[in-house]
N, C-alpha and C positions, 0 to 999 in steps of 0.2 A: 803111394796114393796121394802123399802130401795135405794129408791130416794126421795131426797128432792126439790120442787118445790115452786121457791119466784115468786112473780107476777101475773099477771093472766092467767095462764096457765088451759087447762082443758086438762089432759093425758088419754089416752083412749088405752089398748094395743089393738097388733094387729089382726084383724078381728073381733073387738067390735067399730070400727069407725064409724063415722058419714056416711052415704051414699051420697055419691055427683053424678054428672053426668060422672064420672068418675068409679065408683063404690065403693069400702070401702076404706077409707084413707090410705095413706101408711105411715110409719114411715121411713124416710132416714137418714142415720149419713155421714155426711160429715169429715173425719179427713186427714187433709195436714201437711206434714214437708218435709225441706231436708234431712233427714234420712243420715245424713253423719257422723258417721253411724247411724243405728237401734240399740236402747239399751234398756237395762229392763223397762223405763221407760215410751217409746212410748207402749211397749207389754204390759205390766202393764195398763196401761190407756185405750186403746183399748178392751182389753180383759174384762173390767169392763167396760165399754158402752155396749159391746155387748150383756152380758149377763144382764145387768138391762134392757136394751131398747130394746131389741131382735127386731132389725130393720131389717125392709123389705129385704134392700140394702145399701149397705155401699159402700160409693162412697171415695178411698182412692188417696189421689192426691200427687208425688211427686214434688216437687217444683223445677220448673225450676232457677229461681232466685228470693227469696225473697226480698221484700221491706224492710226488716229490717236487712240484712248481704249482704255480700259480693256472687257474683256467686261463688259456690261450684266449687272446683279443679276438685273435682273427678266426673267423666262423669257422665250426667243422666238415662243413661242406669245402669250402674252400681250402682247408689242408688238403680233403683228401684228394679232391681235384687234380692238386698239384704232384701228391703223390701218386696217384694215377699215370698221370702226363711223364713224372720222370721215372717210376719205380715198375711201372706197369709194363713198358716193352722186356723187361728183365726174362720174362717167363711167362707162356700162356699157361703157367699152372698157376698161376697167383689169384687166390681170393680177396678182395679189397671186404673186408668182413664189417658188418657194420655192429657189431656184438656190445662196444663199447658205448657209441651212440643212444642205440637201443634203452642201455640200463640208465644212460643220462645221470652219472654222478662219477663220484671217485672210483677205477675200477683199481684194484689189486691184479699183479701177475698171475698168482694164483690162481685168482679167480677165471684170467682169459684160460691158461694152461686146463681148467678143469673144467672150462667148456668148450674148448676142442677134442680132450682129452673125450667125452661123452659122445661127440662127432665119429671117433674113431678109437673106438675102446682095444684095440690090437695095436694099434700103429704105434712107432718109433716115431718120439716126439721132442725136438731138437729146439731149443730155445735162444733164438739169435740175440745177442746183446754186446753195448759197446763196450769199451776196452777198459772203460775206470768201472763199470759193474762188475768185473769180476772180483774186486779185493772189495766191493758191500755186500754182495746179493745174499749173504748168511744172512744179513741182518735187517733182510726185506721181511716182509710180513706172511707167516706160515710159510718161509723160505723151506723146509721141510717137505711140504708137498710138491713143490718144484724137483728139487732134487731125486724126492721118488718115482717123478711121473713126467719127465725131463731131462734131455742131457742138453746142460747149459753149453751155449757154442758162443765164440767171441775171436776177433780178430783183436791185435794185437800192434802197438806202435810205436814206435823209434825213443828208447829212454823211457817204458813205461817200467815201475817197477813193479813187478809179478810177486806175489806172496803165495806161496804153496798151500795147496785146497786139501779140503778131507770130505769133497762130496766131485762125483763124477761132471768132468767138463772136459771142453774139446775146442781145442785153437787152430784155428783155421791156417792155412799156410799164407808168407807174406806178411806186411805191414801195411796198415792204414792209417790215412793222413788224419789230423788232429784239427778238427772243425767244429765247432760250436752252433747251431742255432740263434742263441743268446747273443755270440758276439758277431755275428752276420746282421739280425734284426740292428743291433746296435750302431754296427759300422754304415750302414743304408738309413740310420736314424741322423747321425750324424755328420755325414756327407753329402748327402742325397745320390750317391752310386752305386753301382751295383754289384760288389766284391768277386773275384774271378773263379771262386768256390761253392758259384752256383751251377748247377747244372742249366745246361739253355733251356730245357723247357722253363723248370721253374723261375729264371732267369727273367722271361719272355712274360709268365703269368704274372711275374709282380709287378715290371714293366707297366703293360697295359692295364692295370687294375692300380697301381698306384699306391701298392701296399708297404707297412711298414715305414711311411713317412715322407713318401715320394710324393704323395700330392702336394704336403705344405711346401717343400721344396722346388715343387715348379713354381707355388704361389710366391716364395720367395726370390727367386731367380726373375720372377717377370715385374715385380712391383720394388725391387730393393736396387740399391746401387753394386757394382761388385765387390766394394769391400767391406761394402758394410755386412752384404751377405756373408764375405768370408768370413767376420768379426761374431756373425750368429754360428755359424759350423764350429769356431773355435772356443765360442761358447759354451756348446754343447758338447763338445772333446773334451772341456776341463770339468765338467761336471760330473762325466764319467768316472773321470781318475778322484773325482773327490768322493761319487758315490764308493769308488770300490776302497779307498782311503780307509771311509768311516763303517761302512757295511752297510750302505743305504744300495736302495733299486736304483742300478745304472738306467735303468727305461725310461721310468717316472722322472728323475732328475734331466736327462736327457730330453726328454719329451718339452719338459719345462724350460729348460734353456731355447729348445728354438722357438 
């Protein structure tokens, strides 16, 4: 089947489920990010759930403010936008859920888990996440109701070190590439290009909108000489390494250098 399942799980695909008073079980995939931006790595991931788990409904949540960053710069409309444009051809079962937006604060996993979970009180509820969550998500908040009301699903990548669980999870078959958000905004802060790890649409989105730092960078490019320009890019490359150096924000630093 080319999924592998640790725990006691019993997987049943879809329309061979158990019968409940509901009718036949439904299989749902739960996957959340700020998508700031969308990169091979989210498509990568998703794309390989979908096709192992061939679920019902795919409930796709973009994050208003995660518990573990900072609120995103760039509006929430325009995440989801983008994830639309590159996550949306994946599957006409995908709900672009706007759950998160709605509550307009910090949401907890939990929290999105136990309002799907309310959506569909029978259904197999599979919680997509990337490949460094699986050695924290114990020690996510009420990680407990996750585990009871979820089976955590995750792809996995080249040299990750895996630590053995004692709550049900499920690894996808393959390897997925190792892509950052964080260091894409930054390489496109500090370059002014557009790294090859973007998918074309969202590629094309930030393009024409001019996001993540691309506008001062045309301004610079049309008003600077060429090396003085390159003398600002190198600027802002060594500001990085100092941010990460000392443990300051490489963004702010960076932002500030060009």
């Amino acid at each position: 089947m080319g999924i592998f399942f640790y725990g006691e799980i019993t997987f049943r695909r879809r329309g061979t489920g158990r019968l409940s008073a509901e009718g036949l079980i439904m299989n749902v995939l739960i996957y959340g990010g700020s998508f700031d931006p969308v990169h091979k790595g989210h498509y990568a991931l998703l794309k390989a759930a979908i096709k192992q788990l061939n679920p019902d409904k795919v409930h796709l949540f973009t994050a208003y403010q995660s518990p573990f960053k900072e609120k995103p710069q760039t509006p929430f409309e325009v995440r989801l936008q983008m994830a639309r444009a590159v996550l949306g051809p994946l599957s006409p079962n995908i709900i672009f859920d706007d759950f998160e937006q709605r509550a307009a604060r910090v949401t907890y996993t939990w929290e999105t888990v136990e309002y799907v979970r309310s959506l569909y009180p029978h259904a197999k509820i599979y919680l997509l996440v990337g490949t460094d969550c699986l050695n924290d998500i114990h020690r996510w908040k009420n990680a407990p109701y996750l585990f009871e009301n979820s089976i955590i699903t995750a792809g996995t990548r080249k040299g990750f070190n895996f630590e053995t669980k004692d709550f049900n999870y499920l690894l996808l078959e393959g390897t997925f590439p190792l892509v950052s958000s964080t260091q894409l905004r930054l390489a496109i802060l500090c370059n002014g290009l557009l790294p090859t790890n973007l998918p074309p649409a969202a590629a094309q989105m930030i393009e024409q909108n001019l996001m993540y730092g691309l506008k001062m960078h045309k301004w610079l490019q049309a008003n600077l000489r060429p090396n003085r320009y390159l003398h600002v890019k190198l600027v802002a490359q060594a500001a990085v390494e100092l941010a990460r150096l000392y443990g300051a924000n490489a963004e702010k630093l960076a932002l500030a250098a060009v």
